[in-house]
C-alpha positions as YAML, in Angstrom:
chain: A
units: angstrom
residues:
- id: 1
  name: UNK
  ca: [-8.68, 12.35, 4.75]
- id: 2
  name: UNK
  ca: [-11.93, 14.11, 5.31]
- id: 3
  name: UNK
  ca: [-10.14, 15.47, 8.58]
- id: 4
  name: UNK
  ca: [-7.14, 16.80, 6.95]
- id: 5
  name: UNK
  ca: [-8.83, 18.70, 4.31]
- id: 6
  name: UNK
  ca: [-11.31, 20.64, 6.75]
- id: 7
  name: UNK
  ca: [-8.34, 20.68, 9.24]
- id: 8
  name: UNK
  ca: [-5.69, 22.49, 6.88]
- id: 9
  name: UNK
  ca: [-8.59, 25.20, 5.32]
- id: 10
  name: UNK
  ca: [-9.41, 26.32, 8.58]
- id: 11
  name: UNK
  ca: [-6.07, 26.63, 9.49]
- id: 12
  name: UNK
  ca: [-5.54, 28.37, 5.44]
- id: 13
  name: UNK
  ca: [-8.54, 30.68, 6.78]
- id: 14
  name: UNK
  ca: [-6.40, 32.00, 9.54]
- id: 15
  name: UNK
  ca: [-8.23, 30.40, 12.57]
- id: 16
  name: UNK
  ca: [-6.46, 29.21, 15.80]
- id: 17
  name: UNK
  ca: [-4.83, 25.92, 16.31]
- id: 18
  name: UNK
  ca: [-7.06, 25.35, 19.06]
- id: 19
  name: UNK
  ca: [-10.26, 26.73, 17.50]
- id: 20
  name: UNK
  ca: [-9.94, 24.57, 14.42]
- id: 21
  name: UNK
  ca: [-9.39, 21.55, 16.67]
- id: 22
  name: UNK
  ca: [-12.58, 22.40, 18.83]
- id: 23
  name: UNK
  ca: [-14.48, 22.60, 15.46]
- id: 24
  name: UNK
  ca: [-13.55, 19.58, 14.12]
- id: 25
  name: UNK
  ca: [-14.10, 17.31, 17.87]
- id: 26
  name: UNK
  ca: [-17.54, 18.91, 17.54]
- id: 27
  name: UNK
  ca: [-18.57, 18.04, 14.34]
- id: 28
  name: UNK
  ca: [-17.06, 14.43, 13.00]
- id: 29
  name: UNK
  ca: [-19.60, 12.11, 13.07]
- id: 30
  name: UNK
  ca: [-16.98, 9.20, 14.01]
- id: 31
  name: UNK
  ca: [-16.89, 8.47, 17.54]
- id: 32
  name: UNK
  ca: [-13.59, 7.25, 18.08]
- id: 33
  name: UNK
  ca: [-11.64, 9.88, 15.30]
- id: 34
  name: UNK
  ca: [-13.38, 12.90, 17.71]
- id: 35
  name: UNK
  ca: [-12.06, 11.08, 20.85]
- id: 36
  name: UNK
  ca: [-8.30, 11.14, 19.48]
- id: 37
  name: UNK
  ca: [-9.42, 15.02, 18.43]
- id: 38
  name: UNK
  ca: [-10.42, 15.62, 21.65]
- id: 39
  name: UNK
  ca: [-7.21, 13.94, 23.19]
- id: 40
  name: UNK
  ca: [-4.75, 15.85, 20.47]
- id: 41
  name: UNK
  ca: [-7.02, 19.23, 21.38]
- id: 42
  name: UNK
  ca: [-6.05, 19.21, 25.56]
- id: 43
  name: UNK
  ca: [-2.76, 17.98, 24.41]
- id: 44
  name: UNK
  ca: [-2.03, 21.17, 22.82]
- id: 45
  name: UNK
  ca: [-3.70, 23.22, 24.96]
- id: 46
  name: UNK
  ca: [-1.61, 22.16, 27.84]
- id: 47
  name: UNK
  ca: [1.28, 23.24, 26.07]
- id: 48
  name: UNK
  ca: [2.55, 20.55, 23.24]
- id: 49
  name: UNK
  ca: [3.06, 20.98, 19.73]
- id: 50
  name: UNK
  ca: [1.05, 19.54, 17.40]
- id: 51
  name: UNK
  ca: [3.04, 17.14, 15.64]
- id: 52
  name: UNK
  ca: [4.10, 15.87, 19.42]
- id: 53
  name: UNK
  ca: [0.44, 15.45, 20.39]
- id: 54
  name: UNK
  ca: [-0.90, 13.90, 17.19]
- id: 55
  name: UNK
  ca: [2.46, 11.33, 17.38]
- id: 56
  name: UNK
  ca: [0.69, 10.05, 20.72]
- id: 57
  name: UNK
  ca: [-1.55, 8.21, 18.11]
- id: 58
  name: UNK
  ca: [0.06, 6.39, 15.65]
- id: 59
  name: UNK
  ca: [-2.71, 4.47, 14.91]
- id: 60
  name: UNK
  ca: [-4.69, 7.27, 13.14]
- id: 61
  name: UNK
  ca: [-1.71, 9.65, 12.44]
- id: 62
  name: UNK
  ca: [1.27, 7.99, 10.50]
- id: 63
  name: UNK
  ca: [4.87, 9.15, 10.97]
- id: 64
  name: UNK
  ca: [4.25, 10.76, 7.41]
- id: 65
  name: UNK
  ca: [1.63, 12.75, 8.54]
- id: 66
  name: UNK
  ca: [3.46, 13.66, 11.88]
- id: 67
  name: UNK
  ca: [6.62, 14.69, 10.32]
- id: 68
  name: UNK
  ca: [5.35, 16.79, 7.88]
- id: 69
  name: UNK
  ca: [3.03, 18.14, 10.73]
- id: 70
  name: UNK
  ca: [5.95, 19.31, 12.44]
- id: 71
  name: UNK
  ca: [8.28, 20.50, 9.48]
- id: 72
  name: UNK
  ca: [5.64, 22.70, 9.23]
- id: 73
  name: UNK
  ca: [5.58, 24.33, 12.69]
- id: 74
  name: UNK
  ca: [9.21, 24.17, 12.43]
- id: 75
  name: UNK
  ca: [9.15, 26.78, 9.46]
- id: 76
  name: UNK
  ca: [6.21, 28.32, 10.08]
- id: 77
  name: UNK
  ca: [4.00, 27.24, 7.26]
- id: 78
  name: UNK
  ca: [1.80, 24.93, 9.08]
- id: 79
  name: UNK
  ca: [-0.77, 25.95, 6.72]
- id: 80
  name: UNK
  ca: [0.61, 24.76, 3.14]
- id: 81
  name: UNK
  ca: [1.81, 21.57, 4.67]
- id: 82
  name: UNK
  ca: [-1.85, 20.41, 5.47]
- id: 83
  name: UNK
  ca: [-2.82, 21.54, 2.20]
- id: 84
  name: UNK
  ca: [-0.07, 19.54, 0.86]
- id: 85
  name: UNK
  ca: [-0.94, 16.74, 3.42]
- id: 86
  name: UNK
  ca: [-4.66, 16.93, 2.72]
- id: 87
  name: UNK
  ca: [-3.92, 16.45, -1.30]
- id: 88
  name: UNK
  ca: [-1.50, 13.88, -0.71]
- id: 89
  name: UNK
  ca: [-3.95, 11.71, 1.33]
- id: 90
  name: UNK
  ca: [-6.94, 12.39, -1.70]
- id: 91
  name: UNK
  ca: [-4.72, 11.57, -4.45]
- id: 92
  name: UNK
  ca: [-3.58, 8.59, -2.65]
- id: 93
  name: UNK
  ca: [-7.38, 7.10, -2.25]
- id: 94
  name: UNK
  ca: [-8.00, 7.76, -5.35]
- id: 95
  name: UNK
  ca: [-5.04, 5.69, -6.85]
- id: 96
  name: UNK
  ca: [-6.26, 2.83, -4.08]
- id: 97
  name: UNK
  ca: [-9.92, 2.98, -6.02]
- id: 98
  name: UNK
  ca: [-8.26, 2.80, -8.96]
- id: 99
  name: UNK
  ca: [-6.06, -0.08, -7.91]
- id: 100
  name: UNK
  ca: [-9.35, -2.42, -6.87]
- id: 101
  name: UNK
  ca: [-11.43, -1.50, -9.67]
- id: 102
  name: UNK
  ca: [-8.80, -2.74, -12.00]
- id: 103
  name: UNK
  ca: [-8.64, -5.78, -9.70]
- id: 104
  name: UNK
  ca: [-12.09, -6.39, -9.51]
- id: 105
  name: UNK
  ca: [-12.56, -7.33, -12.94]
- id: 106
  name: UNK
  ca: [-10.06, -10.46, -13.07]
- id: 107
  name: UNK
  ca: [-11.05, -11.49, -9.17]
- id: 108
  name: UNK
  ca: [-14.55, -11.67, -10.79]
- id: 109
  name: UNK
  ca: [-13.23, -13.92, -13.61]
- id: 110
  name: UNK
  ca: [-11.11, -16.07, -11.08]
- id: 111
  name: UNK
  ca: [-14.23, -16.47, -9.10]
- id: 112
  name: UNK
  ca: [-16.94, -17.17, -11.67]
- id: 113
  name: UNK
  ca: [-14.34, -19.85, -13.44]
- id: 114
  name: UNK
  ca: [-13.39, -21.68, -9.87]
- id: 115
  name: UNK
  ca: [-17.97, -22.00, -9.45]
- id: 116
  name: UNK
  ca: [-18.17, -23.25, -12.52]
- id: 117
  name: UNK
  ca: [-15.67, -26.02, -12.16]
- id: 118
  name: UNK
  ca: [-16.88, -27.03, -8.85]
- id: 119
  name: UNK
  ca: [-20.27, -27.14, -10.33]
- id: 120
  name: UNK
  ca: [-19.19, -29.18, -13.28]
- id: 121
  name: UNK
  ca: [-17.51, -31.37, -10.52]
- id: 122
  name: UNK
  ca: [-20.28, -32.50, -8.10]
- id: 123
  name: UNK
  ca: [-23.59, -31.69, -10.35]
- id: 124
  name: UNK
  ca: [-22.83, -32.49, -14.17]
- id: 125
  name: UNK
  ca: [-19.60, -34.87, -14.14]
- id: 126
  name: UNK
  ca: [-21.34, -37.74, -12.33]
- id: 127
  name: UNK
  ca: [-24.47, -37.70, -15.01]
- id: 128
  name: UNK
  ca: [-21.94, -38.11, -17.95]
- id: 129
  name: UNK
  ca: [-20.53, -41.16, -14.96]
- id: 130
  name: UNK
  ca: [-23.53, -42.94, -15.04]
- id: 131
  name: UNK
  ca: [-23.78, -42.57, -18.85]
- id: 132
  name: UNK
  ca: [-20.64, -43.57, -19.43]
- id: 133
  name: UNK
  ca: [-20.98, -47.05, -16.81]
- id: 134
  name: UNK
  ca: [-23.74, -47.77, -18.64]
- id: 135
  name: UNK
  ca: [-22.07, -47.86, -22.32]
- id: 136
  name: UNK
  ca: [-19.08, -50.36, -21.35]
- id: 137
  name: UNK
  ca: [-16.73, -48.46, -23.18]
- id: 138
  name: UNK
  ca: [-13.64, -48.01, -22.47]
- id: 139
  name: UNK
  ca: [-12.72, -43.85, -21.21]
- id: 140
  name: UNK
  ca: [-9.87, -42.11, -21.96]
- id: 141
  name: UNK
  ca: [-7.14, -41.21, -19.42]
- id: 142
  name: UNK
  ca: [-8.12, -37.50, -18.94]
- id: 143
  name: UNK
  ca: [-11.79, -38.40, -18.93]
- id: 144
  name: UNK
  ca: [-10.98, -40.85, -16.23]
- id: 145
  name: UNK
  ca: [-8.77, -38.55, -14.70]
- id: 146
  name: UNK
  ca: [-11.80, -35.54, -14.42]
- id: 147
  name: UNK
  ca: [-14.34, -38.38, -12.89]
- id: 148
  name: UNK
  ca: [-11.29, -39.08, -10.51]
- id: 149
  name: UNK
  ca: [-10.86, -35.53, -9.77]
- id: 150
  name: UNK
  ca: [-15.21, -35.26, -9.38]
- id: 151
  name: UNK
  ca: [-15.41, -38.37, -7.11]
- id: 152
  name: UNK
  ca: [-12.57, -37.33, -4.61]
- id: 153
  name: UNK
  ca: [-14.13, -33.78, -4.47]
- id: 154
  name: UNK
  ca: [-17.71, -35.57, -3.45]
- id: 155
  name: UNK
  ca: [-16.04, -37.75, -0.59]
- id: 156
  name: UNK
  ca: [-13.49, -35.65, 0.21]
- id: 157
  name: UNK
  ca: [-14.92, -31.88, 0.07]
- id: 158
  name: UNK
  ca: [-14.24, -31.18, 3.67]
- id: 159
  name: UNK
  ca: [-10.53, -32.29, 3.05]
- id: 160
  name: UNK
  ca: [-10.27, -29.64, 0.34]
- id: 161
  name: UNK
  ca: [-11.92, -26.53, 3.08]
- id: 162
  name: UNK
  ca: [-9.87, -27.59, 5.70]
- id: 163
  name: UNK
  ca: [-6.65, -27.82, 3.16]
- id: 164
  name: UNK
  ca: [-7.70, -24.53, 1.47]
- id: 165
  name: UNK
  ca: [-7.63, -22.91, 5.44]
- id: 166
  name: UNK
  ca: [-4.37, -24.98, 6.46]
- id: 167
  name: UNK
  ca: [-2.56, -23.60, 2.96]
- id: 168
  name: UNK
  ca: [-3.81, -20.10, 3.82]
- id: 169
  name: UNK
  ca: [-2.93, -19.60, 7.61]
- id: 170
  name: UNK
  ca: [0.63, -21.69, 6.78]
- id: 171
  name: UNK
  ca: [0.90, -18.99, 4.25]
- id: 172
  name: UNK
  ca: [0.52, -15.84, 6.64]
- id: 173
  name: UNK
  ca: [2.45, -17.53, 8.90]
- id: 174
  name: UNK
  ca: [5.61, -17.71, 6.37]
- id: 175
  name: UNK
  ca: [4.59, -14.02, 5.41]
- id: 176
  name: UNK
  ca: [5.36, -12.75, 8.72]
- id: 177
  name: UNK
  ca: [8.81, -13.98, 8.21]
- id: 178
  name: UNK
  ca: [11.48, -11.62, 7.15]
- id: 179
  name: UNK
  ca: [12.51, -14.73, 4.29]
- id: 180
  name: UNK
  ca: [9.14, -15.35, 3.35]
- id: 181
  name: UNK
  ca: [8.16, -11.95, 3.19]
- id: 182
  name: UNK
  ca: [10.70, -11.36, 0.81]
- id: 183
  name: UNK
  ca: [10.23, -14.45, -1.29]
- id: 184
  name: UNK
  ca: [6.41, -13.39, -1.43]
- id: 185
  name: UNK
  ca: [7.18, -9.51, -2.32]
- id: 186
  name: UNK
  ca: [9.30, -11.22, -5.13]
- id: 187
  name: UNK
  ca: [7.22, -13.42, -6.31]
- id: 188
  name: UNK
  ca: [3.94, -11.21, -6.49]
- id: 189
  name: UNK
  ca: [5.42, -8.58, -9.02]
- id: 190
  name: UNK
  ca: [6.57, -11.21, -11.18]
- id: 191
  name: UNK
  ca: [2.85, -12.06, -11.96]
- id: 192
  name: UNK
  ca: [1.64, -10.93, -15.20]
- id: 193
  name: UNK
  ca: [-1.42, -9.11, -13.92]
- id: 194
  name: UNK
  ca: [-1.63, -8.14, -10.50]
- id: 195
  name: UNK
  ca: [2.21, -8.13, -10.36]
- id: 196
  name: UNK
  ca: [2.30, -5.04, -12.79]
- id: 197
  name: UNK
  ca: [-0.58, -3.52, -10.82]
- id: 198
  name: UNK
  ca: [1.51, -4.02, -7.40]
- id: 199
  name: UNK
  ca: [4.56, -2.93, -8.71]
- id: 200
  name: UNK
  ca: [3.30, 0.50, -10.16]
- id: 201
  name: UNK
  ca: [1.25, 1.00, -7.27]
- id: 202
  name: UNK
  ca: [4.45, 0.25, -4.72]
- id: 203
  name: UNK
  ca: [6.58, 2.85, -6.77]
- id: 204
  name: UNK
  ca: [3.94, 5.63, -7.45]
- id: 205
  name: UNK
  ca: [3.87, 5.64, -3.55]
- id: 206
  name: UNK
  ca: [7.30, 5.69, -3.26]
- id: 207
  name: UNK
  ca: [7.64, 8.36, -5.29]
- id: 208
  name: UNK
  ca: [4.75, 10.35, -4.22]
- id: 209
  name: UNK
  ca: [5.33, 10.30, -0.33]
- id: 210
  name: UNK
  ca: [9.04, 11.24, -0.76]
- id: 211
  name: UNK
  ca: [8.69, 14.26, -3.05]
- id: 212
  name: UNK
  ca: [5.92, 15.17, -1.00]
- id: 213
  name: UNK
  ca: [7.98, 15.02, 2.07]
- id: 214
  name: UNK
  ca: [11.17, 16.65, 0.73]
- id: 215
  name: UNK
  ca: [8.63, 19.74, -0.71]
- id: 216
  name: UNK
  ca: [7.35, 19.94, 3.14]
- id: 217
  name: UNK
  ca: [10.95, 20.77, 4.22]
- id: 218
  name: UNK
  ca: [11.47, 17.07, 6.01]
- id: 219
  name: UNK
  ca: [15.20, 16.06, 5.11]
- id: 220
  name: UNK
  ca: [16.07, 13.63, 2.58]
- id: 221
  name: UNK
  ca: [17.56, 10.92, 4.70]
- id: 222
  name: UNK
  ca: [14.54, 11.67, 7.16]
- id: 223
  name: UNK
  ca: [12.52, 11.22, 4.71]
- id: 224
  name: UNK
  ca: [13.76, 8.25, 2.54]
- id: 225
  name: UNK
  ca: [13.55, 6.47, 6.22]
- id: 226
  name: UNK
  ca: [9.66, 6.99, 6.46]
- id: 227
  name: UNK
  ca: [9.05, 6.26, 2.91]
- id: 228
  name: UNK
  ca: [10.85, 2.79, 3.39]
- id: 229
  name: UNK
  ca: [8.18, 2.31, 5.59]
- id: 230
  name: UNK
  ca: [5.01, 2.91, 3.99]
- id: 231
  name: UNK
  ca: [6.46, 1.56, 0.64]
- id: 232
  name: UNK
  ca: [4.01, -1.70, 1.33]
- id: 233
  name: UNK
  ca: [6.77, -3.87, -0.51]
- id: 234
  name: UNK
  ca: [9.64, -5.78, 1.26]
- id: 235
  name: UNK
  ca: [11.99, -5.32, -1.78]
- id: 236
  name: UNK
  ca: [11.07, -2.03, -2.67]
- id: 237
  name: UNK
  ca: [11.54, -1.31, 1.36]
- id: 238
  name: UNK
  ca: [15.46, -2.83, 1.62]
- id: 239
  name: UNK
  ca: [16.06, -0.71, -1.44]
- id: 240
  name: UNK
  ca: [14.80, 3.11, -0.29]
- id: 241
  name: UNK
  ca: [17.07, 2.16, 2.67]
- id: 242
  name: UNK
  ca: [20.04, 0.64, 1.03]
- id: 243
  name: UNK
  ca: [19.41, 4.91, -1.03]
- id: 244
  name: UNK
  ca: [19.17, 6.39, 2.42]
- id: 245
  name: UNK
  ca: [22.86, 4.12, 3.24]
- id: 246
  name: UNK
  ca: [23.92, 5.50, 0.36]
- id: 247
  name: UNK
  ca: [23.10, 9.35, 0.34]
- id: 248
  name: UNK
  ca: [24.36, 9.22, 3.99]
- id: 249
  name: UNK
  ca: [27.82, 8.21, 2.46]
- id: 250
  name: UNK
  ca: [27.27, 10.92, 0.08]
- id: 251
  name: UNK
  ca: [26.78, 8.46, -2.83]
- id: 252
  name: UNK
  ca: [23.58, 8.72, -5.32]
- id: 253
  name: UNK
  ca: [19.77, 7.64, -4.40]
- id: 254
  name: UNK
  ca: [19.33, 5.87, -7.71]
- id: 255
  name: UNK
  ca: [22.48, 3.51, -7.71]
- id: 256
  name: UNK
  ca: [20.74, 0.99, -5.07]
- id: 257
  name: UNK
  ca: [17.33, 1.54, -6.58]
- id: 258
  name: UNK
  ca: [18.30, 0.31, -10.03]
- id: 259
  name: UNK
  ca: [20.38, -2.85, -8.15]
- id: 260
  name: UNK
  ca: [16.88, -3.46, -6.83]
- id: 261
  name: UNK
  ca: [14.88, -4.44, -9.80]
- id: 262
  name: UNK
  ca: [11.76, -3.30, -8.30]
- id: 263
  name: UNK
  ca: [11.95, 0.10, -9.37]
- id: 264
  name: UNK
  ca: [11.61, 0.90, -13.40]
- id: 265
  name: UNK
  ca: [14.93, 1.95, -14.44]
- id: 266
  name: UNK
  ca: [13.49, 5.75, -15.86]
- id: 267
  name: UNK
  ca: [12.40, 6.33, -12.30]
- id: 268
  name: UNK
  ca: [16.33, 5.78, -11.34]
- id: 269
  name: UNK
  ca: [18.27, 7.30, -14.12]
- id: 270
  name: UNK
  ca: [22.08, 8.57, -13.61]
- id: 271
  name: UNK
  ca: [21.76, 10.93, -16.46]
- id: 272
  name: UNK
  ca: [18.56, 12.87, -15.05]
- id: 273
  name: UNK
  ca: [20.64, 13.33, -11.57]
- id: 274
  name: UNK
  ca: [23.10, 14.91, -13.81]
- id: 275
  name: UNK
  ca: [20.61, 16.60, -15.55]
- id: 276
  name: UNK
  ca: [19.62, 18.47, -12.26]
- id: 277
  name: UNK
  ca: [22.85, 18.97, -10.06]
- id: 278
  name: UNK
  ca: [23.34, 22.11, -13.40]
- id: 279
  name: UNK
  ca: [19.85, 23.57, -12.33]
- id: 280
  name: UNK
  ca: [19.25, 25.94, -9.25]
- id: 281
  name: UNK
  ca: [18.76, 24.37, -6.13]
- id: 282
  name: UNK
  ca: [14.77, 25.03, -6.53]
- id: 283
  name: UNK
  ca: [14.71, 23.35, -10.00]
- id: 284
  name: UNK
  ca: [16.18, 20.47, -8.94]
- id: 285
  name: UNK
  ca: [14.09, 20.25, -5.98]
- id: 286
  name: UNK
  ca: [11.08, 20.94, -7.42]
- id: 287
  name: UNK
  ca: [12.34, 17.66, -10.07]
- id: 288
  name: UNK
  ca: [12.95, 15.38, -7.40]
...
C-alpha cells in the first residue's frame, strides 16, 4: 500500500518509470518487497511494460493491480490509475481494521465465557461434588448432568484437544472442497453477527474493486472476471460470474446478482439500470 502511494506521486510528479522504480528499490525497508522492485526495475529496463513485469509476481501484485497497471499504459494515464490504485488499496485496509475491531469485541466475549466455563468445570464444580456426596441428597438431573460434564472434562481433557484439532483440520479439509466451500460461504452469512459483518464486507469489495476497475478503463466483462476473484465469498463469486455470463449475452448484471441472495437487493435494482441507460454515457459510468 505504502508502495503504491509513493509509487503513483512520483510518477504524478512527472519522474521516469525507471527513476521512480530505482527510488523506491533503494529506500523500502522490506527486504524481500525491494527484491521484487529490483526484479520489476531490470524487467522494464530491458524492454517490458510494466504491467507485464509486475504480472511476473503475483504474489505481491494481484491481477487487480496488474490490470489496472496496464489499462493505464494502454491510455496513457499511468499516473491517475496509481492514484486510483493507491486509494483503492488505503480505503480497503481501512475497511479490514474496521472489520476486526468490530470482531474483536464479541471474539473477546466468546473467549472470556468458554475460560470461565472450563474454570467452573475442573476448579469449582468438584467442591460443590464433594459437598454435595457428603449431604446424601438426592441431585437433580441437570446438576448431575454439569458434574457429568466436569468429571469427563478432568479424565478426558486430552480427548477434548485432540477432538477440538481433529474437528478443525476435518473442517479445512471440507473447506477446500468446491461443496463444502459453498455450504460454509452459505452458512457463515446466515449468522447473526459475523454473518452481517461478512456479508457487507464481501459486497463493499465487490462493489468497490469493480467500479474502481471500470473508472481505470479495464472492460466490464474483464473486469467482473477479476472481481469474481477477489470477492473472498464462494456465493458471492458464482454470482459476479453467472453477471459476467450474462452481460456477455447482452443481458443485465443485476438479474443473476439478485437470484444470488448474497447481494442486498438495492445494490441490484432493475429500476436504477433504467434509471441510467437515459443519462450520458459518463453519468452512467460514473453511477456504476
Amino acid at each position: 500500500m505504502i508502495f503504491t502511494r509513493q509509487f503513483a506521486t512520483m510518477i504524478n510528479s512527472g519522474l521516469p518509470l525507471v527513476h521512480s522504480l530505482d527510488i523506491l528499490a533503494e529506500q523500502t525497508e522490506n527486504d524481500k518487497l525491494r527484491k521484487v522492485i529490483k526484479d520489476v526495475l531490470h524487467a522494464v529496463e530491458s524492454g517490458n511494460m510494466l504491467a507485464d513485469s509486475l504480472d511476473q509476481h503475483p504474489n505481491v501484485f494481484t491481477k487487480l493491480f496488474v490490470n489496472m497497471v496496464a489499462a493505464g499504459e494502454a491510455g496513457g494515464t499511468l499516473d491517475t490509475i496509481l492514484l486510483r490504485l493507491a486509494s483503492f488499496l488505503e480505503k480497503s485496509d481501512a475497511l479490514m481494521r474496521k472489520i476486526k475491531a468490530a470482531m474483536i469485541y464479541p471474539a473477546v466475549i466468546v473467549g472470556v465465557a468458554a475460560t470461565a466455563v472450563v474454570v467452573l468445570l475442573i476448579f469449582v464444580i468438584p467442591t460443590f461434588q464433594e459437598m454435595f456426596s457428603v449431604s446424601g441428597v438426592p441431585l437433580p438431573l441437570p446438576t448431575q448432568f454439569v458434574i457429568s460434564l466436569s468429571e469427563a472434562l478432568q479424565a478426558y481433557w486430552w480427548a477434548v484437544l485432540v477432538g477440538a484439532a481433529g474437528a478443525a483440520f476435518l473442517l479445512r479439509r471440507y473447506y477446500a472442497t468446491d461443496a463444502g466451500e459453498l455450504v460454509i460461504d452459505r452458512t457463515i452469512p446466515a449468522l447473526p453477527i459475523p454473518g452481517n459483518v461478512q456479508r457487507k464486507a464481501a459486497v463493499a469489495r465487490l462493489t468497490r474493486t469493480l467500479g474502481t476497475l471500470v473508472s481505470s478503463g479495464v472492460s466490464i466483462l474483464e473486469g467482473l472476471e477479476i472481481t469474481a476473484r477477489t470477492a473472498g465469498n464462494r456465493v458471492i463469486h458464482d454470482a459476479v460470474i453467472g453477471s459476467r455470463a450474462s452481460t456477455a449475452g447482452g443481458e443485465t448484471i443485476s438479474g443473476p446478482l439478485k437470484k444470488s441472495g448474497g447481494v442486498p437487493t438495492y445494490g441490484c435494482s432493475d429500476d436504477q439500470r433504467r434509471g441510467a441507460d437515459w443519462r450520458s454515457g459518463r453519468d452512467a459510468q460514473e453511477d456504476r
